[in-house]
C-alpha positions as CSV (number, residue, x, y, z in Angstrom):
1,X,68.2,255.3,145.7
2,X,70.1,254.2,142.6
3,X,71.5,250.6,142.5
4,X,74.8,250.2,143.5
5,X,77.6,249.4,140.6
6,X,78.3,246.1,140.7
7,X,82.7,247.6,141.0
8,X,81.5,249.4,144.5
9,X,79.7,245.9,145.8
10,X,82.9,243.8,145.4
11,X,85.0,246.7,146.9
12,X,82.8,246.8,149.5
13,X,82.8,243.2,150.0
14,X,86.0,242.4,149.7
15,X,87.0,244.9,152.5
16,X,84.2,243.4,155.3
17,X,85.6,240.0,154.3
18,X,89.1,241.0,154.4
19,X,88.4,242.7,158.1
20,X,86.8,239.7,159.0
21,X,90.0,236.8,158.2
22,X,91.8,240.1,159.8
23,X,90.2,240.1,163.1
24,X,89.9,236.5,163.1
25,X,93.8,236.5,162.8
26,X,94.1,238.6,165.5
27,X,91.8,236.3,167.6
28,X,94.3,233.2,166.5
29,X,97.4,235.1,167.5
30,X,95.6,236.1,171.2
31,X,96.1,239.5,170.4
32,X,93.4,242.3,171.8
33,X,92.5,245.3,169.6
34,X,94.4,247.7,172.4
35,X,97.3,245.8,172.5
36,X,98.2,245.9,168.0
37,X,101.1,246.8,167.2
38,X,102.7,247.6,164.4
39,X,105.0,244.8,164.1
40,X,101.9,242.4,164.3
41,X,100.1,244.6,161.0
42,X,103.7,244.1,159.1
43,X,103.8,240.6,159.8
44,X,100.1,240.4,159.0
45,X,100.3,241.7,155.5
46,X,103.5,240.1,154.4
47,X,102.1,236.6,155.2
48,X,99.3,237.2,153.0
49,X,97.8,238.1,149.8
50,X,98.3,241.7,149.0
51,X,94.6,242.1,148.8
52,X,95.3,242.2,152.8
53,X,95.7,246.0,152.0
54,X,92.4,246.4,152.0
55,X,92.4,246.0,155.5
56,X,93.8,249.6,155.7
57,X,90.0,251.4,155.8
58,X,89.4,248.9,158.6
59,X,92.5,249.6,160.1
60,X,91.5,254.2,160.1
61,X,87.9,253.1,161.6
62,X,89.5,251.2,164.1
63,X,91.8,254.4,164.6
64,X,89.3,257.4,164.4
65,X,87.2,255.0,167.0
66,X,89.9,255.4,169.2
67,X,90.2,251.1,169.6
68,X,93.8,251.2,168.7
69,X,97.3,253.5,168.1
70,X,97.0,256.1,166.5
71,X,100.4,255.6,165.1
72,X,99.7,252.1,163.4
73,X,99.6,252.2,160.2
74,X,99.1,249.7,157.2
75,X,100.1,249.8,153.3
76,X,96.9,250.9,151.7
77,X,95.7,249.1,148.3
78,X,96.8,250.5,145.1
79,X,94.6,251.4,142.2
80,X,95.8,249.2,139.1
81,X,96.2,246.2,140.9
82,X,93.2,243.9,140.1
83,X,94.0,241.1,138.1
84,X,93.8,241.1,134.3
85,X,93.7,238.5,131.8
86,X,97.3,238.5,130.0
87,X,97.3,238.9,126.6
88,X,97.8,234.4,125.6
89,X,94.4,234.3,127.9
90,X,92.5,236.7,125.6
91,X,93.4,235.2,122.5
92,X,92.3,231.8,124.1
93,X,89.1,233.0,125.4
94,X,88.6,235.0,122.1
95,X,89.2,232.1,120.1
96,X,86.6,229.7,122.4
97,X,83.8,232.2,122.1
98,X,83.9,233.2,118.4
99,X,85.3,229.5,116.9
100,X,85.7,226.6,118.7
101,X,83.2,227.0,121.3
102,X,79.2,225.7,120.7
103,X,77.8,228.7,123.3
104,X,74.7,230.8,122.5
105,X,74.6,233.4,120.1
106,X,73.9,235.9,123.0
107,X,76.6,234.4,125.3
108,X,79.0,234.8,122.1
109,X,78.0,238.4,121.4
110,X,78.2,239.7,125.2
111,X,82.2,237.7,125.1
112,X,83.1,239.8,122.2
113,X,81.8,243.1,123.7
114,X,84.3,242.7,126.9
115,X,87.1,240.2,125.5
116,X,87.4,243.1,121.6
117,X,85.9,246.4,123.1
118,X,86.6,246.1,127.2
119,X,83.1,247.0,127.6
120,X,81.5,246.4,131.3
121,X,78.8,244.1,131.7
122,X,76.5,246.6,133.5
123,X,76.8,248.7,130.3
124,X,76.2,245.4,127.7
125,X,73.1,244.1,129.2
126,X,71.6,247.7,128.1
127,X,72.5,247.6,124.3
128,X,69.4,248.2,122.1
129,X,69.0,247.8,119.0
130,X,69.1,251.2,118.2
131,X,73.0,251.1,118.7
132,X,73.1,247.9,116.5
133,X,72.9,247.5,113.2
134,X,72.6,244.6,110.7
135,X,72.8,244.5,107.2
136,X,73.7,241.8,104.6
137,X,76.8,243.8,104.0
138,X,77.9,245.3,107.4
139,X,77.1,244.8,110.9
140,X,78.1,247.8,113.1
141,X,77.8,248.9,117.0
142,X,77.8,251.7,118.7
143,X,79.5,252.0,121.9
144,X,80.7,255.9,121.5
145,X,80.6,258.6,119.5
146,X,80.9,256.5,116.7
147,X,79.7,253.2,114.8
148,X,82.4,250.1,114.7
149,X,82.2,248.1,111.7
150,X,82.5,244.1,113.1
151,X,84.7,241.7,110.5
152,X,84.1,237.7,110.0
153,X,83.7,236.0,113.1
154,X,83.2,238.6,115.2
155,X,79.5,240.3,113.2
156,X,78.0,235.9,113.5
157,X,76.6,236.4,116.9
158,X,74.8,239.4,115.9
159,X,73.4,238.3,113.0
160,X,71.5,235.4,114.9
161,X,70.3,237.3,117.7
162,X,69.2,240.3,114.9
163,X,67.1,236.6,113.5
164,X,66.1,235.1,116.5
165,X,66.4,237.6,119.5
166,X,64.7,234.8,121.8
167,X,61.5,235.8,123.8
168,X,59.9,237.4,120.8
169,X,57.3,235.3,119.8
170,X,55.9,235.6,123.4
171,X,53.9,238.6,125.0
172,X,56.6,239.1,127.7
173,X,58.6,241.2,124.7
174,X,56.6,242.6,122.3
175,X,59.3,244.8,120.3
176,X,61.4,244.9,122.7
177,X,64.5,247.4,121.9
178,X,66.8,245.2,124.3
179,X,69.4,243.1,123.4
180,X,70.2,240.9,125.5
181,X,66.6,240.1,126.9
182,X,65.5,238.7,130.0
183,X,62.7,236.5,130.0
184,X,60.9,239.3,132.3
185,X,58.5,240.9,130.9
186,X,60.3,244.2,129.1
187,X,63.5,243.9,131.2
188,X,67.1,243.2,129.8
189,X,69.4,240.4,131.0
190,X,70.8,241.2,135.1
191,X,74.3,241.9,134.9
192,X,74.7,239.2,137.5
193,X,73.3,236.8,135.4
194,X,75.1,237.1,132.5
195,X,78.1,237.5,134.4
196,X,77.8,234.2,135.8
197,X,77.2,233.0,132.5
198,X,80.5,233.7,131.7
199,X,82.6,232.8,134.2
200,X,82.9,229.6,133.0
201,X,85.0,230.8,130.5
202,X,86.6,233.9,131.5
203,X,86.1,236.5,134.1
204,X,84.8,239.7,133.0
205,X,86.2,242.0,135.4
206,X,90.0,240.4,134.2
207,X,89.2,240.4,130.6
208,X,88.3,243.8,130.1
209,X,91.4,245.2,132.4
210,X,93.5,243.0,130.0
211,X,91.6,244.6,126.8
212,X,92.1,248.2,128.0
213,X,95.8,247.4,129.2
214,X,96.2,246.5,125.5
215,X,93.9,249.0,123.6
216,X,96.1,251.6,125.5
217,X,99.4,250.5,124.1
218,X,98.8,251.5,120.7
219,X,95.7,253.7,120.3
220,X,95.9,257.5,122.0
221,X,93.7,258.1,124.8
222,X,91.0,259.8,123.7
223,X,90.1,257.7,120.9
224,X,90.2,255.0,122.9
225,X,87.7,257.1,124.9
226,X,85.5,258.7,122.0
227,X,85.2,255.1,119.9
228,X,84.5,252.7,123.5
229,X,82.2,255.2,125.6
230,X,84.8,255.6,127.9
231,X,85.3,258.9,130.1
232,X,88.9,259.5,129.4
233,X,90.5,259.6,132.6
234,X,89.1,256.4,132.9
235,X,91.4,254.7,130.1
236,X,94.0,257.1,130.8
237,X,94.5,254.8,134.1
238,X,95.0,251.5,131.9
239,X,97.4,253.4,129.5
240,X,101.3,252.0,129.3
241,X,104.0,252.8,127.3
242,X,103.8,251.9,123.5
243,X,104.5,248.6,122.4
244,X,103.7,246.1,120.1
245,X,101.0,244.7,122.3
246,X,98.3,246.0,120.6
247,X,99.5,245.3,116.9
248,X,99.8,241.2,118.3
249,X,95.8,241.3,119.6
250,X,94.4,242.9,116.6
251,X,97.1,239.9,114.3
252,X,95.8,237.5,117.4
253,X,91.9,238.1,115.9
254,X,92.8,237.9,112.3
255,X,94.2,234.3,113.0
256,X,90.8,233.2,115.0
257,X,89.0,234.6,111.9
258,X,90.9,232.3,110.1
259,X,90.1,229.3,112.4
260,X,93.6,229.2,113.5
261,X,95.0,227.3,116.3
262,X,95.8,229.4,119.3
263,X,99.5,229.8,119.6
């Protein structure tokens, strides 16, 4: 009775439409369901996309219904493989959202929180302001186990949503502990909402698979874990081999501090 994460609904999704161009390729090709074979699966899947392999949970219904072989069988989708912004497309995005760019304050805040921290969207439309804090010195978050101290221009955004938080002066939020606020009476922002928001700019599912892949280059595991609110098998699955990947990202957000040109 719980909603469904928004990761399951696009895997789900995806798979039903990737059955569907499936079957419809089937129907192209004049080819009945009793009569696949494997040849016309391999030829299937290397004419396409690889996320064709999704097809494969289609493919062991089809099989446990007894509609095709037994036999057939199909390369099944690997975890890892989602697109993920590369490192020249963080930097860009980063620099957009915290210098060059004229969006929101809340738009601004909710790009550092995935593009800096890899943080889901589901997860940053419930930040209160009990895990943020301003001060005219420091402005922290809190994400994990412990607070993260934000540096010049990444603390702006906060500091003019902690001034104007937007629907206050009206009775729909009368302190209201959320952050990103919804103009809804005591309800946050919808995930799908500000996800849309921006995808103009970036996609959040890529961005924060591109800020884990490079958080895990440098940093161990577990802090990683501990410091983001991650579960560490989680970030265990976005860890590579060391490199200097992760020393280039944090030199990337010193120069868009400094208002420098993207490279």
């Amino acid at each position: 009775m719980t909603p469904v994460p928004y990761g399951t609904f696009l895997s789900a999704k995806q798979s039903t439409t990737v059955a569907i161009d499936f079957l419809n390729w089937l129907t192209t090709h004049g080819i009945q369901m009793p009569g696949l074979q494997q040849a016309h699966l391999d030829q299937w899947q290397t004419e396409g996309p690889t996320t064709r392999q999704t097809a494969h949970g289609f493919l062991n219904w089809a099989i446990t219904s007894q509609l095709v072989d037994p036999t057939l069988t199909m390369t099944p989708h690997r975890r890892g493989t989602s697109p993920r912004l590369n490192f020249t497309d963080q930097h860009r995005a980063l620099h957009r959202v915290t210098v060059s760019g004229d969006l929101p304050a809340r738009d601004r805040a909710a790009a550092i929180l995935v593009l800096v921290f890899g943080q889901q969207i589901k997860d940053v439309v419930k930040l209160t302001w009990q895990d943020v804090m301003v001060t005219d010195e420091l402005v922290t978050l809190v994400l994990g186990a412990d607070p993260i101290a934000l540096p010049a221009p990444l603390n702006e955004p906060w500091r003019a949503l902690a001034a104007a938080p937007g629907h206050d002066a009206t009775a729909a939020h009368p302190n209201s502990p959320w952050v990103f606020r919804s103009s809804l009476p005591g309800q946050h922002l919808s995930a799908g909402h500000l996800r849309h928001r921006l995808s103009t700019h970036f996609s959040a599912r890529a961005a924060r698979l591109g800020t884990l892949h490079e958080l895990t280059k440098h940093a161990p595991v577990a802090i990683i874990a501990d410091t983001l609110g991650y579960a560490p098998a989680t970030i265990a699955h976005h860890a590579t081999a060391p490199s200097a990947g992760y020393a280039q990202y944090v030199a990337a957000i010193r120069a868009t501090q400094k208002g420098e040109p993207t490279p």
